[in-house]
N, C-alpha and C positions, 0 to 999 in steps of 0.2 A: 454698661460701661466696661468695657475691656483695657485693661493693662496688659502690655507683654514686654516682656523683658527679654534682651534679644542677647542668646548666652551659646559660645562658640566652642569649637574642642581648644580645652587646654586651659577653660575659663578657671576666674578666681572666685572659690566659692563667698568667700566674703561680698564681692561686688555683689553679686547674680540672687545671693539666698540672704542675708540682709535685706536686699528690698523687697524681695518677695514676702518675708517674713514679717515686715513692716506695714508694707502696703493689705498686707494680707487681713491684717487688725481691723483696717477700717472696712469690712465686709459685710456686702448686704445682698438683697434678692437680686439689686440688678450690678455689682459689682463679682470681677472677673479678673483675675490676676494669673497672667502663662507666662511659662516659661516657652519662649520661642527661639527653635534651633533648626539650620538647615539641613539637618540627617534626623532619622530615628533617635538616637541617643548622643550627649557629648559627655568627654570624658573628660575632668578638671585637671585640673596643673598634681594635682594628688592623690588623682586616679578614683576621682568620686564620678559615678557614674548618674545620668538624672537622665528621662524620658522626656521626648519631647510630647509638648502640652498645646502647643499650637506652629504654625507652621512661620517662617518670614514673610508671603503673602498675606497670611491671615494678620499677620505685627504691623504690616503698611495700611492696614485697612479698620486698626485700632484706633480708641479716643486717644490714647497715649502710650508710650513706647519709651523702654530704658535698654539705652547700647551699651551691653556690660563691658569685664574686661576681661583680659586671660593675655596667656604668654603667646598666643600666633593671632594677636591682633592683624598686624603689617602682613602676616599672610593672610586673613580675610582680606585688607585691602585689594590685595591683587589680585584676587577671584574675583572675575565680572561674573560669572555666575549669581554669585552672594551679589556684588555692588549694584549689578543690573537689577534687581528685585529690589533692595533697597532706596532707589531712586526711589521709590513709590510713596518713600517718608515725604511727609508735606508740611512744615509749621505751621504753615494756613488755617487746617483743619485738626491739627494734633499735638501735644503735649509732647515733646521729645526731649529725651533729656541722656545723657553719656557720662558713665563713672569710668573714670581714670582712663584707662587707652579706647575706651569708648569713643572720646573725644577726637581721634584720630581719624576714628570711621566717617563721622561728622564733616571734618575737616574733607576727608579726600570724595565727599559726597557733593562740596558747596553749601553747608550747610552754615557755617562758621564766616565767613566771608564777610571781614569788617566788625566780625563781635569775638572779641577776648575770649579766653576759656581756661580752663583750671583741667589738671591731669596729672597722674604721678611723675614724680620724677625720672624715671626711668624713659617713658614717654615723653617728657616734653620736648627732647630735640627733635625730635620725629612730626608734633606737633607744630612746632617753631617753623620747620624745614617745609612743613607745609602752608606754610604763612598766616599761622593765626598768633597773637601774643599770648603768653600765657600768664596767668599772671600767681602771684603767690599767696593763695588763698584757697580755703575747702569749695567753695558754693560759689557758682555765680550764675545769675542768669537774665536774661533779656526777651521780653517777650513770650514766645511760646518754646524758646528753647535755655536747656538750662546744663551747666556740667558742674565737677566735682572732682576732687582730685584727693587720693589718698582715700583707701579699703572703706576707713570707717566713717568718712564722711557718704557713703549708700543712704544712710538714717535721713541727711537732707535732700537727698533727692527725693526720697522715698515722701517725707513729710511736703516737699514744696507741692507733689504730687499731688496728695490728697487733699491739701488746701488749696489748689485749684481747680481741682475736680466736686469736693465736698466740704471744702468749707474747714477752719483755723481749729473748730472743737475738736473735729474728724480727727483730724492729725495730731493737735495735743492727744487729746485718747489714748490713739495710737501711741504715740511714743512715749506717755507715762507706762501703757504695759510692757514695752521693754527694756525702758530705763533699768539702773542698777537699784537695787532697795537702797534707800538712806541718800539718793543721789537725784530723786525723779527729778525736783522742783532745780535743780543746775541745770541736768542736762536738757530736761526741755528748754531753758534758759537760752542757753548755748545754743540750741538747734533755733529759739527764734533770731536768736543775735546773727546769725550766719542767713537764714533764708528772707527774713521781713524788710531789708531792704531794696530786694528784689521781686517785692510779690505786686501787681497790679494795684493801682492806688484806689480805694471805696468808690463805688458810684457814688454818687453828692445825691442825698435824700433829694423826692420826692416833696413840690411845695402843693 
């Protein structure tokens, strides 16, 4: 099971290493969690430096995929270089999910097309202009794709992730170990209030 997380120059480390950090928890023999960037290395909005872990080829050909954010979103968009390899996202076959101007990649891919989405505010006219609603809330998601808006809603992407890949313990797990001490039993709370009305409905037992 591969995750990759798809983190550009100038990304914001809260987006990119949050869910890494997160997603990272629920790890086993056949779980795989990259960081995936189109050069050798990117450099963050604050000059944090991170190697790349796997490639944007190798991210379209993943179980599931997180389009982080950073401050030259809108110049990824207009690199077909970048755009052209990312056609290769499929919701068909993969888990896709975009924090805060992530959503915009999304957007200018067709990905978005007739489904609302959440993203910072700084992004959403960008979002808007691209003709998706956005709407005002952390979490939303539809189907095989899902976004998020604002730094520290990553935790629910990161969680809606592994409860669709591994199942609702996985991810409580996860997010008791990096809950606040004195705070687990809210915040997992809060993370299921934001992602459980969005998660696919039980198969109906076996008669």
């Amino acid at each position: 099971m591969h995750i990759a997380i798809l983190t550009f120059q100038g990304y914001n480390e809260l987006d990119s290493l949050i869910a890494l950090g997160v997603l990272g928890r629920a790890q086993s023999d056949d779980w795989r969690v990259t960081i995936a960037t189109p050069g050798p290395k990117v450099t963050s909005r604050n000059g944090v430096v991170i190697e790349r872990m796997s490639t944007l080829e190798e991210a379209c050909a993943a179980d599931a995929v997180v389009v982080g954010s950073g401050v030259a979103t809108r110049e990824v968009t207009e690199d077909s270089t970048v755009m052209n390899i990312l056609r290769g996202l499929d919701p068909a076959r993969q888990l896709i999910a975009a924090q805060c101007s992530g959503a915009l990649v999304l957007a200018r891919l067709g990905l978005l097309d007739g489904t609302p989405a959440c993203t910072d505010l700084t992004t959403k006219p960008w979002v808007v202009a691209a003709g998706v609603e956005v709407l005002d809330q952390p979490f939303y998601a539809k189907d095989n794709i899902a976004t998020a808006g604002g730094c520290l809603a990553s935790q629910y992407l990161a969680a809606w992730l592994i409860t669709r890949l591994r199942g609702k313990a996985a991810a409580e797990e996860a997010l008791r170990y990096v809950a606040p001490v004195g705070e687990k039993e809210e915040y997992i709370e809060r993370a299921w209030r934001n992602i459980m009305p969005y998660l696919p409905a039980p198969a109906p037992a076996s008669v």
